[in-house]
NUDRENVO-793536 format. One line per field, with one value per residue (C-alpha): residue number from 1; residue in one letter; x, y, z. Coordinates in steps of 0.001 Angstrom, whole numbers, always signed. Layout:
NUDRENVO-793536
n	[NUM|...]
res	[a|...]
px	[X|...]
py	[Y|...]
pz	[Z|...]
***
This chain:
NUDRENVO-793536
n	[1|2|3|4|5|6|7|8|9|10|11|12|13|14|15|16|17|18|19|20|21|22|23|24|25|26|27|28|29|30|31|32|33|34|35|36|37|38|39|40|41|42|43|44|45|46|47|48|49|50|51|52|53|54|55|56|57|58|59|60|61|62|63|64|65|66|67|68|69|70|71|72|73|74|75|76|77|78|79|80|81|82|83|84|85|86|87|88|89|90|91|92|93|94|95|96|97|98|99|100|101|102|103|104|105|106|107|108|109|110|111|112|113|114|115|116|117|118|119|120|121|122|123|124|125|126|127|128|129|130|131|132|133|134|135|136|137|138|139|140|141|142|143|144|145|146|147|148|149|150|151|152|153|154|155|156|157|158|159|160|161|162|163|164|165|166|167|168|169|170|171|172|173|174|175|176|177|178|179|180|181|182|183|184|185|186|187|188|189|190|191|192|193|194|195|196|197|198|199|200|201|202|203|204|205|206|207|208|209|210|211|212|213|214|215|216|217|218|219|220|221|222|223|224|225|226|227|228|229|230|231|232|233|234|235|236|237|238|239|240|241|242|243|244|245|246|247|248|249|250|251|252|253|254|255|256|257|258|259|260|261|262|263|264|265|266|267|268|269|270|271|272|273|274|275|276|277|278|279|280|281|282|283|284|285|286|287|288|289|290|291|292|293|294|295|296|297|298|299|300|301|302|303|304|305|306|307|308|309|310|311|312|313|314|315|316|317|318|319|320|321|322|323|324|325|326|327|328|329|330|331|332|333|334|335|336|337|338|339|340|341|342|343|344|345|346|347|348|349|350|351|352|353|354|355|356|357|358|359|360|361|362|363|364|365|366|367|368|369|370|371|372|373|374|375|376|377|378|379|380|381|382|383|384|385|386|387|388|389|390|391|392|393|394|395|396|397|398|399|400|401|402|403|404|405|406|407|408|409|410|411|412|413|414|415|416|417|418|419|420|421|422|423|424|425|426|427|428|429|430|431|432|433|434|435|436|437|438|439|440|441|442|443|444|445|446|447|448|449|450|451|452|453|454|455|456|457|458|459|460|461|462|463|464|465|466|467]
res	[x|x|x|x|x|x|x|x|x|x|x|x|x|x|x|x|x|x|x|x|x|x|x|x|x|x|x|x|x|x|x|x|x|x|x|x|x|x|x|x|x|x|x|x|x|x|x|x|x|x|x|x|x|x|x|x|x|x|x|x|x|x|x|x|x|x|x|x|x|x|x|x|x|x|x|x|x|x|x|x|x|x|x|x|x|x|x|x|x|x|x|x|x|x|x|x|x|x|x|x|x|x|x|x|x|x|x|x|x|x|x|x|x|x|x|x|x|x|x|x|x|x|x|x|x|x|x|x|x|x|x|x|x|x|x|x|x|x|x|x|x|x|x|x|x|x|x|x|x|x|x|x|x|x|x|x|x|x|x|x|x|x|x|x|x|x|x|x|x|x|x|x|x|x|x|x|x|x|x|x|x|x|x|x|x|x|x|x|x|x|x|x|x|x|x|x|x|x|x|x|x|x|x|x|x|x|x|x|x|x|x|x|x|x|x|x|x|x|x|x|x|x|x|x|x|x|x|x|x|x|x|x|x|x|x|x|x|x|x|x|x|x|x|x|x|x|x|x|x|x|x|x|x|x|x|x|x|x|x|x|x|x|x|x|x|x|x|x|x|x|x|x|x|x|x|x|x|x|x|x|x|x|x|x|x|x|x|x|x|x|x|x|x|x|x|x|x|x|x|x|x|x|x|x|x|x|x|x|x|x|x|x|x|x|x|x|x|x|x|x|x|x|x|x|x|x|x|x|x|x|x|x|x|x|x|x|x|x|x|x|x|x|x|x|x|x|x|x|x|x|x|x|x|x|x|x|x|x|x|x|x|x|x|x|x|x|x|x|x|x|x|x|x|x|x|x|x|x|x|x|x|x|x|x|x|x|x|x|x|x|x|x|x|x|x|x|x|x|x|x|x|x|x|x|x|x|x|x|x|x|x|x|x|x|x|x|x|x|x|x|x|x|x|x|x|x|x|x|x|x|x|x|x|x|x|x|x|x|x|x|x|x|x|x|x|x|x|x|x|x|x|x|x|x|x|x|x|x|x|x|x|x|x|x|x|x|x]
px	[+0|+1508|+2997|+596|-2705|-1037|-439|-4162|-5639|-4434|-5317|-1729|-1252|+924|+3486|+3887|+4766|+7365|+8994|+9773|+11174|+13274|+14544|+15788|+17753|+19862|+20176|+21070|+24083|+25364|+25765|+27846|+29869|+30578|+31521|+33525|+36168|+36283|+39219|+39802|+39041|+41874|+42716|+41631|+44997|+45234|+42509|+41560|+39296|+36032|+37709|+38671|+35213|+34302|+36783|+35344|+31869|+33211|+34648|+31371|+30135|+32514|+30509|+31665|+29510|+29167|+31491|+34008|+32836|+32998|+36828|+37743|+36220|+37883|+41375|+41353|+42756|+39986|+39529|+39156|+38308|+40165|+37186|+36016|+32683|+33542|+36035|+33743|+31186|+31564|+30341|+27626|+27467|+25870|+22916|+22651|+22327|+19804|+17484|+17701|+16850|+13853|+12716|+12649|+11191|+8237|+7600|+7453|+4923|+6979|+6808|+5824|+6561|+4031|+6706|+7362|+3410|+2992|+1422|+4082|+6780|+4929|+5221|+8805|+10444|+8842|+10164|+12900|+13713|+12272|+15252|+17623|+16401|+16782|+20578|+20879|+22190|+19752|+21081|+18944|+19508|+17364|+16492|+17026|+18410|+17882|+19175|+15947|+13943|+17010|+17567|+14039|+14045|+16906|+15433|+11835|+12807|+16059|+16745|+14174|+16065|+19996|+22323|+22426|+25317|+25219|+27681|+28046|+30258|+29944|+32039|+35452|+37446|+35213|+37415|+36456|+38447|+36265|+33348|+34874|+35531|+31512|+31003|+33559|+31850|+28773|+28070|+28936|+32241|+33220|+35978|+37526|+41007|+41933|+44734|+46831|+44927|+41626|+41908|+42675|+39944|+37564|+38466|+38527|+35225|+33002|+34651|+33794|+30465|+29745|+29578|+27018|+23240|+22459|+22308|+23995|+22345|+24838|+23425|+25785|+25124|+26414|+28420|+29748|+31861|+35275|+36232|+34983|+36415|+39699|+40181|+40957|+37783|+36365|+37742|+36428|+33439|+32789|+33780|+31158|+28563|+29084|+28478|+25399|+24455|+25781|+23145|+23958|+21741|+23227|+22569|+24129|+23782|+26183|+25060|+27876|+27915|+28074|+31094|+32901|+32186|+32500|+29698|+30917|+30595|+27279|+25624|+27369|+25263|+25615|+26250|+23143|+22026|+19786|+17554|+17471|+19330|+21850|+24180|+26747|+30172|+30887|+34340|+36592|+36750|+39402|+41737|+40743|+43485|+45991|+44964|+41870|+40948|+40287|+36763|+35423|+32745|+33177|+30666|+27883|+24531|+23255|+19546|+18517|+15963|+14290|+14196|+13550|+12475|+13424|+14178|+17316|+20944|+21565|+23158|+25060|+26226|+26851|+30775|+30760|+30417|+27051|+27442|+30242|+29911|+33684|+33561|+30674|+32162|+34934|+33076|+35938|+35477|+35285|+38439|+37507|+36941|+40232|+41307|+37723|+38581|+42074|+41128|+38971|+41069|+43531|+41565|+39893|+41134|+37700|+35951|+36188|+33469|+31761|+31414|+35058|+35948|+33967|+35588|+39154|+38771|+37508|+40466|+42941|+43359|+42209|+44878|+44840|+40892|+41330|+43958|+41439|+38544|+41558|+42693|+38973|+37787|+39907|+39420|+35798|+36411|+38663|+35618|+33018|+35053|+35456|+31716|+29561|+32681|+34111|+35498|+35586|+39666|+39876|+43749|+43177|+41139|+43982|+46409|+49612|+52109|+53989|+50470|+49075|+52199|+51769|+48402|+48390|+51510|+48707|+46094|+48418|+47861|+51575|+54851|+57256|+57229|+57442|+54850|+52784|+54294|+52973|+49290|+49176|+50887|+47602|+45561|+47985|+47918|+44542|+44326|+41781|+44268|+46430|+48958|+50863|+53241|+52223|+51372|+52576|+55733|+56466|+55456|+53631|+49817|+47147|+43738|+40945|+39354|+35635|+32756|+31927|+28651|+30294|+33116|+31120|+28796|+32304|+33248|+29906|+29920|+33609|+32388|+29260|+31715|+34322|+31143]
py	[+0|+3436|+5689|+8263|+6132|+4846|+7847|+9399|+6097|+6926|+10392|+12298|+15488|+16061|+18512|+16239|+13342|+16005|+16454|+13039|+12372|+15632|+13691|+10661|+12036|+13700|+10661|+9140|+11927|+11427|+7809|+8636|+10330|+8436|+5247|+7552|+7699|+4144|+1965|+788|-3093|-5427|-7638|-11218|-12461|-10104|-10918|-12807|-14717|-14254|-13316|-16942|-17910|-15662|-16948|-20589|-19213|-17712|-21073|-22771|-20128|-21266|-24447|-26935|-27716|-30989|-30688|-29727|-32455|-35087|-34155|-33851|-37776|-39147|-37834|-39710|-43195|-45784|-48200|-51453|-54883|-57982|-60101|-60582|-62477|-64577|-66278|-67101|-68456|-72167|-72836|-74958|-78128|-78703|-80897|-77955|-75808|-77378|-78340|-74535|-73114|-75835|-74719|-71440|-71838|-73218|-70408|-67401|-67027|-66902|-63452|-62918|-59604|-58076|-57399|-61622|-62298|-63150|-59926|-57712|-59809|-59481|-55941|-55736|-58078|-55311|-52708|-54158|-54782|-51460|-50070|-52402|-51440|-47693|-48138|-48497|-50894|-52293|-52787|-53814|-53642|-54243|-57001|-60482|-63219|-61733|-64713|-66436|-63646|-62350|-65938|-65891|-62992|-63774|-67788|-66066|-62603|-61608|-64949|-64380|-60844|-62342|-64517|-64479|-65006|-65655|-64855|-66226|-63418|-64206|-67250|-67251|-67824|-66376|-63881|-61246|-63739|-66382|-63812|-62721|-66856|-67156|-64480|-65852|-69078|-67112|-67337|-64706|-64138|-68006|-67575|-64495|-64792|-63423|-61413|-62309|-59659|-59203|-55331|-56604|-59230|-56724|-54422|-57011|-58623|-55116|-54529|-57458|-57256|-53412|-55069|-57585|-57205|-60110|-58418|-59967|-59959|-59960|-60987|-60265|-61710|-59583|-57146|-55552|-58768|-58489|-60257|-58198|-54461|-54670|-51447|-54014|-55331|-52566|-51158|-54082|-54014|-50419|-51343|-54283|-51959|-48907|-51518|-50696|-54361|-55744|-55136|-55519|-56571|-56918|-57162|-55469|-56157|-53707|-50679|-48341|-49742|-46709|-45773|-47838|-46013|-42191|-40085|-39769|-43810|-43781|-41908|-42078|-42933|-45631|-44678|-43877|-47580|-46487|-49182|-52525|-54234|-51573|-50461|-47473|-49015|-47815|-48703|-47681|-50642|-49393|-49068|-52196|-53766|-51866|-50825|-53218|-51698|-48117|-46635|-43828|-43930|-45931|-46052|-47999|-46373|-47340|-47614|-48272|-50867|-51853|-55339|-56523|-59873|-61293|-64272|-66434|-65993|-69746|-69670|-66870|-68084|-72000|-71060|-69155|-71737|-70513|-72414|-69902|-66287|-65973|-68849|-66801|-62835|-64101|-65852|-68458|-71512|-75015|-76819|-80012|-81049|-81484|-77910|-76804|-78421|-77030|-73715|-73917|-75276|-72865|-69592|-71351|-74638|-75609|-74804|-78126|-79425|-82720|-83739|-82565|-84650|-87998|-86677|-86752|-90784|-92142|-92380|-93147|-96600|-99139|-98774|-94690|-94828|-96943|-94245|-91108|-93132|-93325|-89965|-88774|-90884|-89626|-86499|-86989|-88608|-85475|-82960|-84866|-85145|-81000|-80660|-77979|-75786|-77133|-74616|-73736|-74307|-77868|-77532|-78046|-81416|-82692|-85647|-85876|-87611|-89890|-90670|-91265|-93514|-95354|-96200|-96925|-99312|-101346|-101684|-103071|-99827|-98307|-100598|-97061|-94045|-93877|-95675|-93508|-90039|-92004|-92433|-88842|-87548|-87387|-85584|-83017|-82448|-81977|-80403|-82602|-83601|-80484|-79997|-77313|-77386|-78066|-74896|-76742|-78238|-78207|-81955|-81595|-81966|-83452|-83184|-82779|-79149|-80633|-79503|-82528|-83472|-83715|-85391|-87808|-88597|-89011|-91876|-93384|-93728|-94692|-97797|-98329|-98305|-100849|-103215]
pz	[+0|-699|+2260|+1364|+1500|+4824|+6192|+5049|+7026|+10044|+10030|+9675|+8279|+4901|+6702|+9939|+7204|+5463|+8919|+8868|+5841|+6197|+9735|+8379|+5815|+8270|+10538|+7104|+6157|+10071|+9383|+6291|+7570|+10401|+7905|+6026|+9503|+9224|+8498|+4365|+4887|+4332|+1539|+2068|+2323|+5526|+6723|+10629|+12177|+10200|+7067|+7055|+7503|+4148|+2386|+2927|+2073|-1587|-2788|-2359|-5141|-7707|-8487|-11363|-14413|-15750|-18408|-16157|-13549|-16410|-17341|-13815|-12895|-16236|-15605|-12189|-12136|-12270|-9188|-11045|-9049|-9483|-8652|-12065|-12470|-15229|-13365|-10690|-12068|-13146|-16592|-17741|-19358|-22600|-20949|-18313|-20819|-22984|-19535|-18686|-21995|-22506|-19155|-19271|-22949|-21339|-19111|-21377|-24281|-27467|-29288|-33092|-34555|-36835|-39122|-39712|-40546|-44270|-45316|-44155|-45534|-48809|-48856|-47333|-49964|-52877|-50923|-50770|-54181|-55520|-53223|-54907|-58315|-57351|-56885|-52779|-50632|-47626|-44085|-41586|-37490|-34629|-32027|-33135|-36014|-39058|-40857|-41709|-43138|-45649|-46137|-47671|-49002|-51168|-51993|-53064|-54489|-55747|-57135|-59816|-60654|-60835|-58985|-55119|-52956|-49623|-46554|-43351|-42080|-38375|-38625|-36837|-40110|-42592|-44276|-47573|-49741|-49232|-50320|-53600|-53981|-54061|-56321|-58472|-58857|-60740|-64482|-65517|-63604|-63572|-66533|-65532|-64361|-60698|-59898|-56436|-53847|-52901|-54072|-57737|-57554|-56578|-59183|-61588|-60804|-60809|-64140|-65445|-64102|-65305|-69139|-68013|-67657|-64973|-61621|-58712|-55115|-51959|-48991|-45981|-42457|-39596|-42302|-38523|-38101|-36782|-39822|-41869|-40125|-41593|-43781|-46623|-46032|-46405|-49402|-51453|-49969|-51241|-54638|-54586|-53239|-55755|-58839|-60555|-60755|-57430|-54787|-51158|-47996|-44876|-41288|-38248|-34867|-33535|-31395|-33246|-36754|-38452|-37216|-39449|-42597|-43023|-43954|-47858|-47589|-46029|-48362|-51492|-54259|-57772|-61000|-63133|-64267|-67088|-67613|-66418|-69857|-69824|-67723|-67252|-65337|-61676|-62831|-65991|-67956|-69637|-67084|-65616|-67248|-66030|-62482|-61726|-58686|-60529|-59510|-60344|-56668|-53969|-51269|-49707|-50329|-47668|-46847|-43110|-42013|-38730|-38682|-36091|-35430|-31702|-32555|-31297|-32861|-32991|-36073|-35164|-31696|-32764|-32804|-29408|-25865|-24547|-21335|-20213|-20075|-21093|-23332|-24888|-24956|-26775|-29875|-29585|-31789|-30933|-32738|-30782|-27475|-26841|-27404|-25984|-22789|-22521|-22928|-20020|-17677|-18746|-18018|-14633|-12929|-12344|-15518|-17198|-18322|-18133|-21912|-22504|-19399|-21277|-24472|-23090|-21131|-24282|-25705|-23127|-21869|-19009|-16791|-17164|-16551|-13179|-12501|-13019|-10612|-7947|-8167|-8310|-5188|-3097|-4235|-2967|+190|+1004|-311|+1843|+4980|+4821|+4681|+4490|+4923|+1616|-1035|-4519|-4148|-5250|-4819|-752|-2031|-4269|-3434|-3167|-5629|-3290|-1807|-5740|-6721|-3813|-4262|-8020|-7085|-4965|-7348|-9692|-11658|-11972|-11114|-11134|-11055|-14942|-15782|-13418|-15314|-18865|-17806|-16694|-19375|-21446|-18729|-18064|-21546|-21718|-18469|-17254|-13982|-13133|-10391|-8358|-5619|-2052|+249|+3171|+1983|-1393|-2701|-5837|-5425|-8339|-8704|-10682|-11393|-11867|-9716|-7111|-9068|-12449|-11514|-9657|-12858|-14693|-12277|-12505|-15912|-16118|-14093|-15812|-18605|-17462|-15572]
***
């Protein structure tokens, strides 16, 4: 409310406010002048006492933003654990592993995309190949295999437009070579005469190809394969791709695929085709003699596609060991059981598995079988006398050598100490019987790095065997 309706409320008089103001204003010049007698106030560096206490006050205003926060966490030296979960967690068998994913199948109510019902596949495959026509490339991403449906795709549509080639590229030792080798093997490249690298057979193969009029259809499985990343790789990929008549569709299941091409790459576009019986070459074919891999566009024209389709990468994933989570992030194939079994052992004493166990005392002999049920009894007998206190350290269960020797010399199974050596040559090989030397005194220890349950199913059915 104004000073003047105030004042008017309460019944004052206009001079007797005037008085007042007029007061104030001196009491307002004494003070002035007063302050002006005091002391200049000293730097902060001089300052005592409180001053310190401002001084605290004042930093908390300079507050960091999170671009500066973000810096200032990822310069500092990361606290990594050694505990790593992979090596603590056993892996499975392959019978574990097919009873957990059957019961868990069970339980959940499978899922069928929209996108996978006859209909829309219909009118995806046209658009499809009406983008092919047009002079682009497909790739598709999203949630699940995307092997069955460009499998189809290629079987009910593009094989009526050209030839189709198809590429497995998430296999272990699939390499671009082995691509250009399948394209080779077409009509109308089948005569044509390779040169030593894949750059030259590239080159040589889209030349070839621009004087043609049968269209060729790529299809690429998991294009984002480590195989397939190389800059090499790449480079004859992107001659492929800019050919009028070579038409690429892919699948990525990457999260940062697109980082492996540039923008130019991405969205580079083919040579005009004309019509369909006629084509205009991507590459010079008269320079193809003398530098094959001349081009005159490179690039992927890429078109992007949602495919998802949630079903299960088996195909993709039958070269990785599912049953382990390491076995599994590292995509390694299976060269045998042999080799699957050592690896194992090697990255975790007690990750061997019970079919790579059976796999392994198949083909060893009688005497070196009787020696594996000794060595794993007593392994037993020592896990089951600990208790409920036992460990996942099955080095504290092992047995010593003098004590093995002596009781393989008893059951008639070794006469000497080389004979013993011979029968476990084979599973130290294999790593299914490892050894260290003794905490306690420095004998060398042996036992066997399988759980207690597998290793007794092992002995059972070494018996059952040998009964």
């Amino acid at each position: 409310m104004p000073r003047a309706a105030y004042d008017y409320e309460e019944g004052r008089s206009s001079s007797e406010d005037e008085e007042e103001i007029e007061q104030e204003l001196i009491e307002e010049s004494d003070e002035e002048s007063d302050n002006d007698e005091l002391p200049v106030p000293q730097t902060p560096s001089k300052r005592k006492g409180k001053g310190k206490v401002d001084d605290a006050e004042d930093k908390h205003l300079i507050v960091q933003t999170a671009f500066d926060a973000y810096f200032t966490y990822s310069a500092s030296r990361p606290q990594t654990s050694s505990n790593v979960y992979t090596q603590l967690v056993l892996p499975l068998t392959g019978e574990e592993y097919a009873d957990g994913i059957a019961s868990s199948s069970k339980r959940l109510n499978p899922l069928q995309p929209s996108i996978l019902e006859p209909e829309s596949l219909k009118e995806l495959f046209s658009r499809f190949i009406f983008e092919l026509n047009e002079g682009f490339n497909l790739l598709c991403y999203g949630y699940g295999s995307k092997r069955r449906v460009l499998n189809q795709f290629a079987s009910e549509v593009c094989s009526k437009h050209g030839h189709v080639v198809v590429a497995n590229a998430f296999q272990p030792d699939f390499t671009v070579k082995d691509l250009l080798s399948r394209i080779h093997t077409l009509p109308p490249v089948q005569d044509l005469v390779l040169g030593a690298t894949v750059e030259k057979q590239a080159g040589q193969i889209t030349a070839h190809l621009s004087k043609q009029t049968q269209h060729v259809y790529v299809v690429i499985h998991n294009i984002d394969a480590l195989p397939l990343r190389s800059a090499r790789s790449k480079t004859v990929l992107s001659l492929l791709a800019s050919n009028p008549l070579v038409h690429i569709i892919a699948s990525v299941d990457h999260l940062n695929t697109s980082l492996l091409w540039s923008s130019s790459e991405l969205f580079a576009r083919k040579s005009d085709t004309g019509d369909d019986n006629t084509s205009i070459s991507a590459c010079n074919p008269n320079n193809a003699s003398t530098n094959p891999s001349f081009t005159a566009n490179r690039g992927f024209a890429w078109l992007w596609h949602d495919l998802t389709t949630l079903s299960p990468y088996d195909s993709e994933l039958a070269f990785a060991d599912r049953s382990s989570i390491s076995g599994a992030s590292s995509a390694a194939r299976r060269k045998g059981a042999f080799d699957a079994a050592s690896a194992a052992a090697a990255g975790n004493p007690a990750a061997m598995s019970e079919t790579a166990a059976s796999h392994i005392l198949a083909s060893v002999t009688q005497k070196a079988k009787k020696l594996f049920i000794l060595l794993g009894k007593r392994q037993l007998a020592a896990i089951e006398d600990a208790g409920a206190s036992a460990s996942q350290d099955l080095q504290q269960y092992g047995m010593a050598y003098d004590a093995l020797f002596n009781a393989a010399r008893d059951d008639f199974i070794a006469a000497n100490d080389t004979a013993l050596r011979s029968l476990l040559g084979e599973f130290r090989d294999h790593r299914l019987v490892v050894s260290a030397p003794s905490s306690t005194g420095g004998a060398e220890v042996l036992w066997i790095p399988l759980r207690k349950e597998r290793l007794v199913s092992v002995i059972d059915n070494l018996e059952a065997g040998a009964a």
